[in-house]
C-alpha positions in Angstrom: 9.8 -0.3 23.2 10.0 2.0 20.3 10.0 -1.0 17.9 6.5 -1.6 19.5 5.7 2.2 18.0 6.8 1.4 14.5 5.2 -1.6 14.5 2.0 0.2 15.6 2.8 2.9 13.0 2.8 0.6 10.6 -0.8 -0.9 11.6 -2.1 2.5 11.9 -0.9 3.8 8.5 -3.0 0.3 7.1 -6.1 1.0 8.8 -7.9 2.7 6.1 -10.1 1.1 3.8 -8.2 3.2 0.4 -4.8 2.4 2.0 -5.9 -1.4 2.1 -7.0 -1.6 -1.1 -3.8 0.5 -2.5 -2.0 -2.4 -0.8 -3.9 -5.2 -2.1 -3.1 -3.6 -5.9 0.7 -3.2 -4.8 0.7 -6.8 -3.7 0.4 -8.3 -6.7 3.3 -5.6 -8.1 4.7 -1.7 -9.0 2.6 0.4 -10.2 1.5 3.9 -10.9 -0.7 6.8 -9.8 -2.3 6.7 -12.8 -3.2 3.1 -12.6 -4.0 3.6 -8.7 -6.7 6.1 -9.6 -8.6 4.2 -12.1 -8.0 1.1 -10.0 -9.8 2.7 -6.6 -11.8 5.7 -8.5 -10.1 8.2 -6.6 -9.0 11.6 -7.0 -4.7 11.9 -7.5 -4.7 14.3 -4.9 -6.4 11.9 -2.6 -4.2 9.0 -3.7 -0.9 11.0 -2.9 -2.1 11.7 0.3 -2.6 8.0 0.8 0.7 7.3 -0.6 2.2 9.4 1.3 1.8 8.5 5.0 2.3 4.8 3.7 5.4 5.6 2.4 6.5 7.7 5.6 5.4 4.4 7.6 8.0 2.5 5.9 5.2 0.3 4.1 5.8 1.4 0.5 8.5 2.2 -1.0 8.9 4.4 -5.0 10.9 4.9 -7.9 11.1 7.1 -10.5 10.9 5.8 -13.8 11.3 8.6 -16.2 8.1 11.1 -15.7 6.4 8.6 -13.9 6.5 8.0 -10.1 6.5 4.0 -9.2 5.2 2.3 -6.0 6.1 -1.2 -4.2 5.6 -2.8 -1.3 8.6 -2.5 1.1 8.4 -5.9 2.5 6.2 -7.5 0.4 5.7 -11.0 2.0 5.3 -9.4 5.4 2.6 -7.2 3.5 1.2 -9.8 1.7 0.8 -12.0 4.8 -0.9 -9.0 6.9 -3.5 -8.8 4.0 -4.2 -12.2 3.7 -5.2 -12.1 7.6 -7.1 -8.6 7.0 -8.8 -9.3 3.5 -10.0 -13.4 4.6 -13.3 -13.1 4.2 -12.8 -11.0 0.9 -12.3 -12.4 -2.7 -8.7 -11.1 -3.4 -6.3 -11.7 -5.9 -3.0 -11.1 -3.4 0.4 -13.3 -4.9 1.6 -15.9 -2.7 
């Protein structure tokens, strides 16, 4: 059963409309904070917070790359396959 609850956990921690679109910009690779907030028009602290239960979900994973803080899907295909589903009726750019 409790692989049913990190599954779920995983589907809650998408089921936000900035957290989807974070993912749709990870899905097509690593990227930034930076770039995440001029890509959504978000605040950074907003953004973080995002990040953050994403990550504690197990659907992101970062790096650190110098100063700079990088973020990728953990499972990308999986990821990638979910959004497809999600995003159908939606004009998205997500990689194959």
């Amino acid at each position: 059963m409790s692989e049913y609850y990190k599954r779920a956990n995983i589907l809650q921690a998408m089921s936000h409309p900035v957290r989807l679109q974070i993912l749709e910009i990870l899905s097509r690779g690593s990227t930034c904070v930076c770039d995440l907030i001029v890509q959504t028009r978000q605040r950074q602290a907003y953004i973080s917070q995002h990040l953050m239960l994403l990550r504690k979900a197990g659907v992101i994973k970062s790096t650190r790359m110098g100063t700079r803080m990088l973020y990728e899907l953990a499972q990308p295909e999986i990821t990638r396959n979910m959004l497809r589903c999600v995003l159908q009726d939606h004009q998205s750019n997500i990689p194959n």
